[in-house]
C-alpha positions as CSV (number, residue, x, y, z in Angstrom):
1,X,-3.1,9.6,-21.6
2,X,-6.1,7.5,-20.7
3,X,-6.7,6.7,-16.9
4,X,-8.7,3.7,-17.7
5,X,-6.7,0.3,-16.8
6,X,-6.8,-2.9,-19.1
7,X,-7.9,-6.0,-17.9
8,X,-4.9,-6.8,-16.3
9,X,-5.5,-4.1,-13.9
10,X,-3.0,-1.8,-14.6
11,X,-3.9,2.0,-15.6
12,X,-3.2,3.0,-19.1
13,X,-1.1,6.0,-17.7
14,X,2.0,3.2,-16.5
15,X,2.0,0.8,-19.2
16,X,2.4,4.3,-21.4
17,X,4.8,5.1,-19.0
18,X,6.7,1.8,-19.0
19,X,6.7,1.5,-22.7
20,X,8.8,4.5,-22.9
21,X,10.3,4.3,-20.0
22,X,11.4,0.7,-19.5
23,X,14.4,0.6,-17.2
24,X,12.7,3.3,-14.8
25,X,9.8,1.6,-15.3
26,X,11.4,-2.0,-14.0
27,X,13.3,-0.2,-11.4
28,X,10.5,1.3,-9.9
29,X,8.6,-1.7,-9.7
30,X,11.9,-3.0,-8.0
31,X,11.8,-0.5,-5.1
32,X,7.9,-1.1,-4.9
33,X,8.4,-4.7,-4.4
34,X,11.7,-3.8,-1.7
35,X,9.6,-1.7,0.5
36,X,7.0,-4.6,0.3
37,X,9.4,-6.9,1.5
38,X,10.9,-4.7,4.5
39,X,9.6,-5.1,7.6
40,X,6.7,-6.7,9.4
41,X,3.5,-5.9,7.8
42,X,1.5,-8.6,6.2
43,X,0.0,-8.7,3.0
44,X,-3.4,-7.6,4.4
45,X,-2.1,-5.0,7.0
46,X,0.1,-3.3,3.6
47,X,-2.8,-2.9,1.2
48,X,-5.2,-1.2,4.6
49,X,-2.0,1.1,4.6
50,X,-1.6,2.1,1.1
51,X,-5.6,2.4,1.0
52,X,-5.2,4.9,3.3
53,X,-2.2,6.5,1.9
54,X,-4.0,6.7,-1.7
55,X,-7.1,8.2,-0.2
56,X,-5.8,11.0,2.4
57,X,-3.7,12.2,-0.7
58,X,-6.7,12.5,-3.2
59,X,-4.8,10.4,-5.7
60,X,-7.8,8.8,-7.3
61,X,-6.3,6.5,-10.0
62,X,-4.1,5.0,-7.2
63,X,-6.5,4.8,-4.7
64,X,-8.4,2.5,-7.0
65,X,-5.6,0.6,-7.8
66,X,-5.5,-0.4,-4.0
67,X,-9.0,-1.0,-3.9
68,X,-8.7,-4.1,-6.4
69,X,-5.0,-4.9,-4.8
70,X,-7.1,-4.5,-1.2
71,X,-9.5,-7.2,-2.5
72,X,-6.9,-9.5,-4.3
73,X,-5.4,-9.3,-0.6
74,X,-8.6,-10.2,1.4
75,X,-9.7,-7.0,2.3
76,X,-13.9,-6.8,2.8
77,X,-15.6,-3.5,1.7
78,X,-16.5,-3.1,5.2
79,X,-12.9,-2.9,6.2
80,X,-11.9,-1.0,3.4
81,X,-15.0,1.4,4.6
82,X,-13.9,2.2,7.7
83,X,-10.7,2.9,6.7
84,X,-12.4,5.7,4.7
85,X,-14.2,6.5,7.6
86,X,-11.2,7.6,9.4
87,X,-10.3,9.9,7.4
88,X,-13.3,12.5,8.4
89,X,-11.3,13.7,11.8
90,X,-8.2,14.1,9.7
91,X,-9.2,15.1,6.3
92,X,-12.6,16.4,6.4
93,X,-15.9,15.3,5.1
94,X,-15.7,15.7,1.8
95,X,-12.5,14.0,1.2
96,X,-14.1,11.1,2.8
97,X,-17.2,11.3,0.6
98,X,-14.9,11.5,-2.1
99,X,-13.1,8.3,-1.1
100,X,-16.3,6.1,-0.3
101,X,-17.9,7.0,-3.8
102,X,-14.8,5.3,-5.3
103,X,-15.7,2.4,-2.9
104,X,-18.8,2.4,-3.6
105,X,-18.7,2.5,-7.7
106,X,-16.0,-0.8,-7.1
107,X,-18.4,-2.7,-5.6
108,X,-22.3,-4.0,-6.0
109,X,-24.2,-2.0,-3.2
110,X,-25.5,-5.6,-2.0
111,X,-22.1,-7.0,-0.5
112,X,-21.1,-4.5,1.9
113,X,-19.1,-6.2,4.5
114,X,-17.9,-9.4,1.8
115,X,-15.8,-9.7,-1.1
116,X,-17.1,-11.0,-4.7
């Protein structure tokens, strides 16, 4: 399966996924879109959280995926780098490198601190 999404943003891997898969497919976007709705995070508070969730738990593809969500919610590379940053005490340095290279290949290296 190719990791690459389409220009819709979604990964290959999913629409694969929820082509053969349909009903689990629509019922886990379902819960996806419950847990967004419970409780009293915001829009931009949600994708910092997931961000950070993504990252700490190497998951690469996903952690991308909330990189462009962060930035359809308002989230500025800066933000979204020191969200990274944190993770150093926790996770260690080269989980953190990992995590702002992925930043870093997202984004033009001229607009740290601003959105496109």
């Amino acid at each position: 399966m190719a990791n690459t999404n389409d220009d819709t943003g979604t990964p290959a891997a999913f629409k694969q996924f929820s082509t053969r898969f349909p009903q689990i497919a629509e019922r886990y976007e379902a819960l996806g879109k419950a847990v967004h709705e419970h409780g009293p995070l915001n829009d931009r508070e949600r994708a910092l959280v997931k961000l950070a969730i993504s990252g700490t738990a190497g998951l690469g593809s996903a952690f991308k995926t909330h990189i462009r969500k962060g930035r359809e919610a308002g989230i500025t590379r800066a933000e979204m780098e020191h969200v990274v940053l944190l993770f150093l005490p926790t996770i260690g340095l080269p989980a953190m490198i990992r995590a702002m290279r992925l930043i870093e290949r997202m984004y033009a290296p001229n607009d740290a601190g601003t959105n496109p």
